[in-house]
CHARMM internal coordinates of N, CA and C (Angstrom, degrees):
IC EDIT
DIST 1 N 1 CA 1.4579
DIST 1 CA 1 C 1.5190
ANGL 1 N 1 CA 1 C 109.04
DIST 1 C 2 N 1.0454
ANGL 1 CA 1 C 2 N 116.56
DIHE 1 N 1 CA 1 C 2 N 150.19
DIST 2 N 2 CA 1.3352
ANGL 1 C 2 N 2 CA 126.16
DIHE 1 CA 1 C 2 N 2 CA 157.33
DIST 2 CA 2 C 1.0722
ANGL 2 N 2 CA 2 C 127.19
DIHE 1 C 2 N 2 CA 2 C -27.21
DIST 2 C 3 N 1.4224
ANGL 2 CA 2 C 3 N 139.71
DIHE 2 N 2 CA 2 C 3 N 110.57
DIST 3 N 3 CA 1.8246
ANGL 2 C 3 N 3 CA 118.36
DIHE 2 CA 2 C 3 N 3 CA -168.78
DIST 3 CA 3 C 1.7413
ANGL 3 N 3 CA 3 C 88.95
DIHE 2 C 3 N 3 CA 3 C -94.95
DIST 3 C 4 N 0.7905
ANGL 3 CA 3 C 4 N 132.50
DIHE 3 N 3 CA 3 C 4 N -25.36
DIST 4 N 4 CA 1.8042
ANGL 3 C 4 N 4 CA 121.84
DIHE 3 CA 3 C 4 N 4 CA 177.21
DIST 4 CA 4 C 0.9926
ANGL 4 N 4 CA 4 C 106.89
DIHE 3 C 4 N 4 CA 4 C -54.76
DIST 4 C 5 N 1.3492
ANGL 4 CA 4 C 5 N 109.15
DIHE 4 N 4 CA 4 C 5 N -65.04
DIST 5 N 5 CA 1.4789
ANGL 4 C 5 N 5 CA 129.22
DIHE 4 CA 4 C 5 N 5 CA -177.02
DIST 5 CA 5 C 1.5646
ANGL 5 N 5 CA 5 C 110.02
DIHE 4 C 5 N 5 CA 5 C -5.44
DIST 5 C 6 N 1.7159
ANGL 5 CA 5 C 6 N 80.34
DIHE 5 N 5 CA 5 C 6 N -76.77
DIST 6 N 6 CA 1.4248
ANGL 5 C 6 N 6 CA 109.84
DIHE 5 CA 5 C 6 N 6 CA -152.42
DIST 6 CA 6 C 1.6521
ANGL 6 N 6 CA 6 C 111.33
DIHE 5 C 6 N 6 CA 6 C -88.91
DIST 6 C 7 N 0.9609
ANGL 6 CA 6 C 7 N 87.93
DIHE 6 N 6 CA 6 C 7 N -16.83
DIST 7 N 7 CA 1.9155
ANGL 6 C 7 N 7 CA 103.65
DIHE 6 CA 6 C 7 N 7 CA 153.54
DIST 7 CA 7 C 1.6474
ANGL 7 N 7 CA 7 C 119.44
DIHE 6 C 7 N 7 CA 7 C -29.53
DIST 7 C 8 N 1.8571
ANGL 7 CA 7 C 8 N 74.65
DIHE 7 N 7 CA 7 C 8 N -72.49
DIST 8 N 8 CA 1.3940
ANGL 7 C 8 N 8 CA 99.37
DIHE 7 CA 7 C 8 N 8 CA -152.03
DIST 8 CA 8 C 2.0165
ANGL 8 N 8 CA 8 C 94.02
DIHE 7 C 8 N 8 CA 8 C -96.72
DIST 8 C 9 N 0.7534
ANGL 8 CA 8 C 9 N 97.68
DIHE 8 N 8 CA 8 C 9 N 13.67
DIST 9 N 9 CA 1.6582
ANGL 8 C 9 N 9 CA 102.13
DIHE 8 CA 8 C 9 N 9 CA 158.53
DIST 9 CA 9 C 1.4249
ANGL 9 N 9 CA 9 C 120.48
DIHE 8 C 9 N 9 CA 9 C -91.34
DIST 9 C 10 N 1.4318
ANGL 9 CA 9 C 10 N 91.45
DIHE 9 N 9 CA 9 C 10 N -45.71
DIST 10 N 10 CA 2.0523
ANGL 9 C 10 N 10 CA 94.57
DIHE 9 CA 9 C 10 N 10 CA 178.88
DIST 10 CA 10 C 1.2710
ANGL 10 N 10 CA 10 C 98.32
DIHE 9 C 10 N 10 CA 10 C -72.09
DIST 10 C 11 N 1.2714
ANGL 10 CA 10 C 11 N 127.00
DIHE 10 N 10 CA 10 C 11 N -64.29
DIST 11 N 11 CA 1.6366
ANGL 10 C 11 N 11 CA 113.65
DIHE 10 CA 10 C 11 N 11 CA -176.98
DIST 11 CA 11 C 1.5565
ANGL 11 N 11 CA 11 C 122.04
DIHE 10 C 11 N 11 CA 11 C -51.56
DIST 11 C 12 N 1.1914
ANGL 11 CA 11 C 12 N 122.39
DIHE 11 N 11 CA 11 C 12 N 8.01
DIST 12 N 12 CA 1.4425
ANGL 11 C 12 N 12 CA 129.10
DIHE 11 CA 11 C 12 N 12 CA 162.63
DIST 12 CA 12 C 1.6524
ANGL 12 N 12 CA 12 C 122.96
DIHE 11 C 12 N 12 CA 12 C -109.07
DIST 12 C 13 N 1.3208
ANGL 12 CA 12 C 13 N 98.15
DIHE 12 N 12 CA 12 C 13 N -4.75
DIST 13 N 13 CA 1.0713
ANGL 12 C 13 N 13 CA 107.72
DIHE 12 CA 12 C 13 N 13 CA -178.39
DIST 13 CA 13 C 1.8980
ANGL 13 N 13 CA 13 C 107.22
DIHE 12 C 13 N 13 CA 13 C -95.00
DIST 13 C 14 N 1.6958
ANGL 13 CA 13 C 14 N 100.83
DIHE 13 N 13 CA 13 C 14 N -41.80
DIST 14 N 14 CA 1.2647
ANGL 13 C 14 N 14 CA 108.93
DIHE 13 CA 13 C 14 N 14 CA 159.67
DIST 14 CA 14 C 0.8278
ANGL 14 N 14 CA 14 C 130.63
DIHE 13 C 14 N 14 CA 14 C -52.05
DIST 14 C 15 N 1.3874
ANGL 14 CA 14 C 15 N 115.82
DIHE 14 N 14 CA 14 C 15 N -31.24
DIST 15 N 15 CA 1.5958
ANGL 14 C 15 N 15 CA 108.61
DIHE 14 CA 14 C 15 N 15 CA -170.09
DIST 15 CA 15 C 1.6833
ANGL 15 N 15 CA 15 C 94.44
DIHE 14 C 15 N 15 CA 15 C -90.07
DIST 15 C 16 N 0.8906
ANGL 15 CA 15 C 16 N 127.21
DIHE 15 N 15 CA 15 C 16 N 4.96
DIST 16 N 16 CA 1.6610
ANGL 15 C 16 N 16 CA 120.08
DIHE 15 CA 15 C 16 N 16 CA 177.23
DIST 16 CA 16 C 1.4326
ANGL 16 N 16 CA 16 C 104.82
DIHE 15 C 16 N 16 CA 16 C -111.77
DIST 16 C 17 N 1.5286
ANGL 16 CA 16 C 17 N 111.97
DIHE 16 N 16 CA 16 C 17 N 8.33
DIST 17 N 17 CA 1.5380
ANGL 16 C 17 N 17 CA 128.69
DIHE 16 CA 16 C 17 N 17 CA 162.99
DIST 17 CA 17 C 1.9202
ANGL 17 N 17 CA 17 C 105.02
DIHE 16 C 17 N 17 CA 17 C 70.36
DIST 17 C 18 N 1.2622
ANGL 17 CA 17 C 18 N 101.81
DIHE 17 N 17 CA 17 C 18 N 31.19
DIST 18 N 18 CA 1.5955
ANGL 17 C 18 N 18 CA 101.28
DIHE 17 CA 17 C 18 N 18 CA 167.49
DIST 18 CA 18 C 1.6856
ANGL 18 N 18 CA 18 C 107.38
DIHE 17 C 18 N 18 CA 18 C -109.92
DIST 18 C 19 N 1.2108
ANGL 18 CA 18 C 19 N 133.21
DIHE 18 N 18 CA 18 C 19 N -177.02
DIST 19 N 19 CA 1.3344
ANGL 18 C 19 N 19 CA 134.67
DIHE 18 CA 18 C 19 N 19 CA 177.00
DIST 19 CA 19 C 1.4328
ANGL 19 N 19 CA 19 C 108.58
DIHE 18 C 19 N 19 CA 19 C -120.23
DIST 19 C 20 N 0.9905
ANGL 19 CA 19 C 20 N 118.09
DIHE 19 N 19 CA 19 C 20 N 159.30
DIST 20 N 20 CA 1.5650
ANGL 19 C 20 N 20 CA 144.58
DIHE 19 CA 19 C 20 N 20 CA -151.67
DIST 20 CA 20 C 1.9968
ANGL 20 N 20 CA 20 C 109.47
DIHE 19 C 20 N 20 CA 20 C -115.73
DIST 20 C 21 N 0.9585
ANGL 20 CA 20 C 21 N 114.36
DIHE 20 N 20 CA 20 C 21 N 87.37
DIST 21 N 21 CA 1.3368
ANGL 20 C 21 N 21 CA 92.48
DIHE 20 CA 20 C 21 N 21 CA -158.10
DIST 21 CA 21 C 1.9403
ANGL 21 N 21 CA 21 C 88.66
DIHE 20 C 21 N 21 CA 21 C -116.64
DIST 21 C 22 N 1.7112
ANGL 21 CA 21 C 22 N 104.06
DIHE 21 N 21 CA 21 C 22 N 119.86
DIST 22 N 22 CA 1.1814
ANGL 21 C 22 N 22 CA 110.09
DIHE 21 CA 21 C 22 N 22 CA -175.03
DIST 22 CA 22 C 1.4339
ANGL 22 N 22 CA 22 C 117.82
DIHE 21 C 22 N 22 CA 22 C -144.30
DIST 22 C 23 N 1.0297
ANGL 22 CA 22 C 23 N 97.69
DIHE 22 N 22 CA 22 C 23 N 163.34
DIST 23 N 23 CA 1.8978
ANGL 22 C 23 N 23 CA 110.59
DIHE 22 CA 22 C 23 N 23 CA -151.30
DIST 23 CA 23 C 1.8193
ANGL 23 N 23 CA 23 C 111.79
DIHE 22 C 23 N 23 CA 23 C -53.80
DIST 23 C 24 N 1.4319
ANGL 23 CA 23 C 24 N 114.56
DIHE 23 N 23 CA 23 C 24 N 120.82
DIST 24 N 24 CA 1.4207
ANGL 23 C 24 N 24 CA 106.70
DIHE 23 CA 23 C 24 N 24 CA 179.40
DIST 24 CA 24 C 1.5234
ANGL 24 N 24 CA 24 C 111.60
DIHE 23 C 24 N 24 CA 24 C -119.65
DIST 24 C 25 N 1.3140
ANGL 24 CA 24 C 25 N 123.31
DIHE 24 N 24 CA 24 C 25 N -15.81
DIST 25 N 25 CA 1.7502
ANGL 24 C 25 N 25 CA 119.71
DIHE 24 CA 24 C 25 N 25 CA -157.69
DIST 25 CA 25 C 1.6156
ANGL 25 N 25 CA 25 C 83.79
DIHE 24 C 25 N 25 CA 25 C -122.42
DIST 25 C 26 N 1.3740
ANGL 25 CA 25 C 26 N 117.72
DIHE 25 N 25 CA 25 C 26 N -38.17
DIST 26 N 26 CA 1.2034
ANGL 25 C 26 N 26 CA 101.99
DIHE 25 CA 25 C 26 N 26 CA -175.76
DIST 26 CA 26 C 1.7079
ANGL 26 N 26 CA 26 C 126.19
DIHE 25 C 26 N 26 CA 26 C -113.12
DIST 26 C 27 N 1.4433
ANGL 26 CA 26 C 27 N 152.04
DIHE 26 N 26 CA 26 C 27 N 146.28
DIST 27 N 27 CA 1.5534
ANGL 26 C 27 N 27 CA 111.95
DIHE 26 CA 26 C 27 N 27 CA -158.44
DIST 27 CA 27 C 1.6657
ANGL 27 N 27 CA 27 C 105.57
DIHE 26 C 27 N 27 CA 27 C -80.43
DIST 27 C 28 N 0.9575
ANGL 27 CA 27 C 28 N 95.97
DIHE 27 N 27 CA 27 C 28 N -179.53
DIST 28 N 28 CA 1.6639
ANGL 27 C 28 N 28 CA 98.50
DIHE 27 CA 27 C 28 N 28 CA 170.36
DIST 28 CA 28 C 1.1403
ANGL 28 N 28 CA 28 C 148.15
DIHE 27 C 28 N 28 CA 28 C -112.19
DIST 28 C 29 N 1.7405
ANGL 28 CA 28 C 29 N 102.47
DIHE 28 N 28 CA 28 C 29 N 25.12
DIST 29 N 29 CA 1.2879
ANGL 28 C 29 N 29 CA 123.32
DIHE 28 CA 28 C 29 N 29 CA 149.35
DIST 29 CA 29 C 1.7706
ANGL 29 N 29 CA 29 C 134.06
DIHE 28 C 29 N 29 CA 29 C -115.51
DIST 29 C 30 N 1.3247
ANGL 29 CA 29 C 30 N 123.33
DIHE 29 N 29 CA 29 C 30 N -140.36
DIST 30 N 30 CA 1.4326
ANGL 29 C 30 N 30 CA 103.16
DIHE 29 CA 29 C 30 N 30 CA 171.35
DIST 30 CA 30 C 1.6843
ANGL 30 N 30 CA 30 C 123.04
DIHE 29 C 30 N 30 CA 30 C -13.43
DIST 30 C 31 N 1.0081
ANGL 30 CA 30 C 31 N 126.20
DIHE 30 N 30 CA 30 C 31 N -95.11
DIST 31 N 31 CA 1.6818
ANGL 30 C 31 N 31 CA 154.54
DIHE 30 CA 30 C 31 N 31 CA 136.96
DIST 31 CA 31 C 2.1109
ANGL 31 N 31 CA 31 C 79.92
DIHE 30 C 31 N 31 CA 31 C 28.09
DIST 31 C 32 N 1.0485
ANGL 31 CA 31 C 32 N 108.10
DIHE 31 N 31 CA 31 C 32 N -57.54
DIST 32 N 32 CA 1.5762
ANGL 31 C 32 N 32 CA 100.32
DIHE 31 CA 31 C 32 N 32 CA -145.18
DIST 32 CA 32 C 1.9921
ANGL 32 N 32 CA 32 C 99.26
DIHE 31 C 32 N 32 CA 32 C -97.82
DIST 32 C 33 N 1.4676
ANGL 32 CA 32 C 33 N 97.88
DIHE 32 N 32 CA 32 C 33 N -7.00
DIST 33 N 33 CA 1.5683
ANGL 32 C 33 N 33 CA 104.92
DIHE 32 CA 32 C 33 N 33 CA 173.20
DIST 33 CA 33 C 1.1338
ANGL 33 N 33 CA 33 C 85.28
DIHE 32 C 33 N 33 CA 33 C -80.64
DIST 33 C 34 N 1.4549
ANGL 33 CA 33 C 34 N 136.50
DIHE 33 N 33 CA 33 C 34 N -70.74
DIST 34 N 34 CA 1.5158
ANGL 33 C 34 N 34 CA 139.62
DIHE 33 CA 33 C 34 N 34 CA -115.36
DIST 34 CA 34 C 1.6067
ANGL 34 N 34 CA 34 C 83.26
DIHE 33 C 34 N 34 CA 34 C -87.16
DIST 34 C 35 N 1.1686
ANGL 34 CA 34 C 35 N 139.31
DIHE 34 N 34 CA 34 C 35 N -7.53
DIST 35 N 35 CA 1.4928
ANGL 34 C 35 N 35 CA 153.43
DIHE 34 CA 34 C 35 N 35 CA -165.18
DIST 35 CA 35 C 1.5225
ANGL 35 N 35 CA 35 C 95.35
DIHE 34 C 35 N 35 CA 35 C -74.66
DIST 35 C 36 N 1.5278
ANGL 35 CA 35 C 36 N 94.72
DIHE 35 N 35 CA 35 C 36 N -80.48
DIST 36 N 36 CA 1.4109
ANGL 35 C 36 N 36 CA 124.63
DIHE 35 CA 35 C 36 N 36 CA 161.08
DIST 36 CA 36 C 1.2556
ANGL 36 N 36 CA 36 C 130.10
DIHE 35 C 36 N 36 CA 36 C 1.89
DIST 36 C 37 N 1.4617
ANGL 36 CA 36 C 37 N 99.06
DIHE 36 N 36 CA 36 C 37 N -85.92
DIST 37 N 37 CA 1.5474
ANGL 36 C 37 N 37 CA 129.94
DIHE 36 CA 36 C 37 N 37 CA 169.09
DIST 37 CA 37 C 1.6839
ANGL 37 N 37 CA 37 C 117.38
DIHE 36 C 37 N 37 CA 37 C -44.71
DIST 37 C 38 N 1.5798
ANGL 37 CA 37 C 38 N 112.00
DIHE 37 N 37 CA 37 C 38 N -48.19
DIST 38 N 38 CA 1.6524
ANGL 37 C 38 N 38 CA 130.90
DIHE 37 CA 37 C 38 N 38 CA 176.64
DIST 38 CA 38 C 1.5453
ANGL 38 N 38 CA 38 C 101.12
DIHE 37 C 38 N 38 CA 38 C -50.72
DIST 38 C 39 N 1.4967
ANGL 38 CA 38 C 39 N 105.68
DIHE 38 N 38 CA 38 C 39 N -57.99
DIST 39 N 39 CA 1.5298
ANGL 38 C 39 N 39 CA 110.70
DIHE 38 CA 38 C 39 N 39 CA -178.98
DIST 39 CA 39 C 1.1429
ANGL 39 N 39 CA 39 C 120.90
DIHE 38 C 39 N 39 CA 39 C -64.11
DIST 39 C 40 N 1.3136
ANGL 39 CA 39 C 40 N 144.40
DIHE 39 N 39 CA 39 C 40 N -28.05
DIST 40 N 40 CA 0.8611
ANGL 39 C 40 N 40 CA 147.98
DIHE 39 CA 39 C 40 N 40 CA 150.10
DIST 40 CA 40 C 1.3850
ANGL 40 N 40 CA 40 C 124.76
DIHE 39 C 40 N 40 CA 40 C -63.93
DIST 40 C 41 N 1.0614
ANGL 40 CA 40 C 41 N 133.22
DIHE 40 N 40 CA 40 C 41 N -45.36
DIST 41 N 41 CA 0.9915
ANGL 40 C 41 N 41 CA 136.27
DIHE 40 CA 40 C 41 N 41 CA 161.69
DIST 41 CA 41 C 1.7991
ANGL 41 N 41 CA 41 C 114.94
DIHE 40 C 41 N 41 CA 41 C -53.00
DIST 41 C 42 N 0.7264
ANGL 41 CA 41 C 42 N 133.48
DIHE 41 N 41 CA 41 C 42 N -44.80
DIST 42 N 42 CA 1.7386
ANGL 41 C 42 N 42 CA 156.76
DIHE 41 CA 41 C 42 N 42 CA 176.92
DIST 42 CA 42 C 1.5695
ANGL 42 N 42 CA 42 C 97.92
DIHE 41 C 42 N 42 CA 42 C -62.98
DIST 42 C 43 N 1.4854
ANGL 42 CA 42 C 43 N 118.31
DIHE 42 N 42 CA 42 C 43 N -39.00
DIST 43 N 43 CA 1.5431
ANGL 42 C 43 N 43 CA 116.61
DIHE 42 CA 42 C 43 N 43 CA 177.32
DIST 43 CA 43 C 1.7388
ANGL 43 N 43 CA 43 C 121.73
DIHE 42 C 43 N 43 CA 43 C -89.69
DIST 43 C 44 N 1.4468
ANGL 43 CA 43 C 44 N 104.63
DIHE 43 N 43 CA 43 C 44 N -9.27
DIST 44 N 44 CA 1.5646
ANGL 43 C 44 N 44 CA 113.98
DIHE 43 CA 43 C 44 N 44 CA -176.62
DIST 44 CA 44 C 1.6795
ANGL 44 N 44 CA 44 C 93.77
DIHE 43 C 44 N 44 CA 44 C -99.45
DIST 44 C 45 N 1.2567
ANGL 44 CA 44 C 45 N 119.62
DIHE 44 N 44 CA 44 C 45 N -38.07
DIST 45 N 45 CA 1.7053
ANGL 44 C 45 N 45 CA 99.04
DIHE 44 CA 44 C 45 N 45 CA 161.39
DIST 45 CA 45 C 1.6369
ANGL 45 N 45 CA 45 C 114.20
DIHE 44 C 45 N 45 CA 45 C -71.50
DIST 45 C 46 N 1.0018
ANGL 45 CA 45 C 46 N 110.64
DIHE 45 N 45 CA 45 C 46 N -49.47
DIST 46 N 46 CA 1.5224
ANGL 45 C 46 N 46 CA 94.53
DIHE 45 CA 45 C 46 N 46 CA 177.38
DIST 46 CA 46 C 1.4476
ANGL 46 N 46 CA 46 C 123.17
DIHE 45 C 46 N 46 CA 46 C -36.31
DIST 46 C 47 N 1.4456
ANGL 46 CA 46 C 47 N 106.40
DIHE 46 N 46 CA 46 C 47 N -46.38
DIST 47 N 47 CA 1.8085
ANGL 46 C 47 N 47 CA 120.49
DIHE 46 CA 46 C 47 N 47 CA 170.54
DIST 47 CA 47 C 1.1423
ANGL 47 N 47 CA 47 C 104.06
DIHE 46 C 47 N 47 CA 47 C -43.75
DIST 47 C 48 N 1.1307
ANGL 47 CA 47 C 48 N 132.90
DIHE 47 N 47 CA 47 C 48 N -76.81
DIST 48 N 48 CA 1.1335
ANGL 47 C 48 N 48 CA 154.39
DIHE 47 CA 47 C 48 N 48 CA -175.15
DIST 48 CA 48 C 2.0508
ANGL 48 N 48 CA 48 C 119.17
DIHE 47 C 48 N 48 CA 48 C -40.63
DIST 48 C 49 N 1.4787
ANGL 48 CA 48 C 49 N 84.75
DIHE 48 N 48 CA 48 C 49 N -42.89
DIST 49 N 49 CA 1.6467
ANGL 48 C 49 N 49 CA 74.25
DIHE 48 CA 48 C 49 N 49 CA 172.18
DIST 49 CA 49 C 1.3034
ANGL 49 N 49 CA 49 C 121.62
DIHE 48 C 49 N 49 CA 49 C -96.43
DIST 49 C 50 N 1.4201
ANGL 49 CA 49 C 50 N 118.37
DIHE 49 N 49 CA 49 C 50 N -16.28
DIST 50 N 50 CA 1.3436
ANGL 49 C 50 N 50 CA 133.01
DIHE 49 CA 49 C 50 N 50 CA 143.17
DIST 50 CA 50 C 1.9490
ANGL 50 N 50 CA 50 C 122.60
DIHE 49 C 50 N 50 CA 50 C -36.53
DIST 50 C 51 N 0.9159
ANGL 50 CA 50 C 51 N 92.24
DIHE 50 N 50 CA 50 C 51 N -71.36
DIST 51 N 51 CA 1.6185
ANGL 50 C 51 N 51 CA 106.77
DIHE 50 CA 50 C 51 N 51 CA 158.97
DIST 51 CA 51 C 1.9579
ANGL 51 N 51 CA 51 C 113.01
DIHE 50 C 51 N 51 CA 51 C -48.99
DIST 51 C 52 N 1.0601
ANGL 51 CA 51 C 52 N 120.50
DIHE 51 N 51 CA 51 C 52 N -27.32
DIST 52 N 52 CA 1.4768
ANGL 51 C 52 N 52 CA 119.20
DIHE 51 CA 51 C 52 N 52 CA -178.62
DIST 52 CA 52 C 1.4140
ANGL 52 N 52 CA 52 C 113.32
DIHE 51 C 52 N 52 CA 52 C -83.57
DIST 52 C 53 N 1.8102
ANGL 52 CA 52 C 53 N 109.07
DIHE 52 N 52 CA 52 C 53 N -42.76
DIST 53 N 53 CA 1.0606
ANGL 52 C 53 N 53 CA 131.02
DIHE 52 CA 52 C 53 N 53 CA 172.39
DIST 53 CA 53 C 1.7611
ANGL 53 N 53 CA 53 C 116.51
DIHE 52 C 53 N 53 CA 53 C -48.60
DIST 53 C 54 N 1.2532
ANGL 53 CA 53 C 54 N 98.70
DIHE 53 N 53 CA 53 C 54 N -61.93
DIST 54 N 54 CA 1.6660
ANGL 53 C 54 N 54 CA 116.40
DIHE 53 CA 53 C 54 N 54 CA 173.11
DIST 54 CA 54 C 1.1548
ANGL 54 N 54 CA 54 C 109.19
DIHE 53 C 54 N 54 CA 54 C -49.67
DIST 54 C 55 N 1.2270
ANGL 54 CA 54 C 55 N 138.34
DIHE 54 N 54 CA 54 C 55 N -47.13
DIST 55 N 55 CA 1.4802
ANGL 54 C 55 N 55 CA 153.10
DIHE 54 CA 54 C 55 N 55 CA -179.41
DIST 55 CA 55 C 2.1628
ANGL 55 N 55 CA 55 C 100.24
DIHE 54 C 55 N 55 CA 55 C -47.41
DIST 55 C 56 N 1.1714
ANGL 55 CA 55 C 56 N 98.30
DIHE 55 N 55 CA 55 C 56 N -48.50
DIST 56 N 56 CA 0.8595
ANGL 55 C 56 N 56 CA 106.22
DIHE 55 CA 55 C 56 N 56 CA -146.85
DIST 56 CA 56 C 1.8765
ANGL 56 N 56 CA 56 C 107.38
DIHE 55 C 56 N 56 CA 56 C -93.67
DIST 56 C 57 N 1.4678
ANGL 56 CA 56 C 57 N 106.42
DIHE 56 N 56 CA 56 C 57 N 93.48
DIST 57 N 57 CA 1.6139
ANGL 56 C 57 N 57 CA 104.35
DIHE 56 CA 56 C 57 N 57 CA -160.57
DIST 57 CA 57 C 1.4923
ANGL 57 N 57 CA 57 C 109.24
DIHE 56 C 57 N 57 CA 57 C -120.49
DIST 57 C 58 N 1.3673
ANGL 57 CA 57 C 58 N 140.43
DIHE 57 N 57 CA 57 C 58 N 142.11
DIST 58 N 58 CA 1.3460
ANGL 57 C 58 N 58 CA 130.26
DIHE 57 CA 57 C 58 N 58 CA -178.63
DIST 58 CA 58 C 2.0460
ANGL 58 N 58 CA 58 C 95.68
DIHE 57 C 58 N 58 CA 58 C -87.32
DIST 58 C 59 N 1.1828
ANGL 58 CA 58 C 59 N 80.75
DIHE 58 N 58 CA 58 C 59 N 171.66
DIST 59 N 59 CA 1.4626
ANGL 58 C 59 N 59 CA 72.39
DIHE 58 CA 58 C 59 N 59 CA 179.59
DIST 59 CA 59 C 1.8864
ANGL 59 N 59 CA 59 C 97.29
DIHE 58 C 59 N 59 CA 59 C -135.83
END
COOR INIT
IC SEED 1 N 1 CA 1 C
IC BUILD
């Protein structure tokens, strides 16, 4: 990203007294969708095998 850019975005955002909250561990383009997507994806199987598990009861 732009480091001006995005500079001078948070400091406009500050000065209208809101906060700026921008990407540090992950980047903030492609890289930080495809991030995204993994995690999510990684949490709808988890559902899912959770959900299989539950299904599954002796009686």
């Amino acid at each position: 990203m732009n480091r001006v850019l995005a500079a001078g975005l948070a400091q406009a955002l500050r000065d209208r007294g809101l906060r700026a909250y921008l990407p540090r561990l992950a980047p903030a383009n492609d890289g930080g969708i495809a991030l995204g997507q993994a995690a999510h994806a990684r949490q709808v199987i988890m559902n899912e095998n959770a959900s299989a598990e539950e299904s599954r009861t002796c009686a």
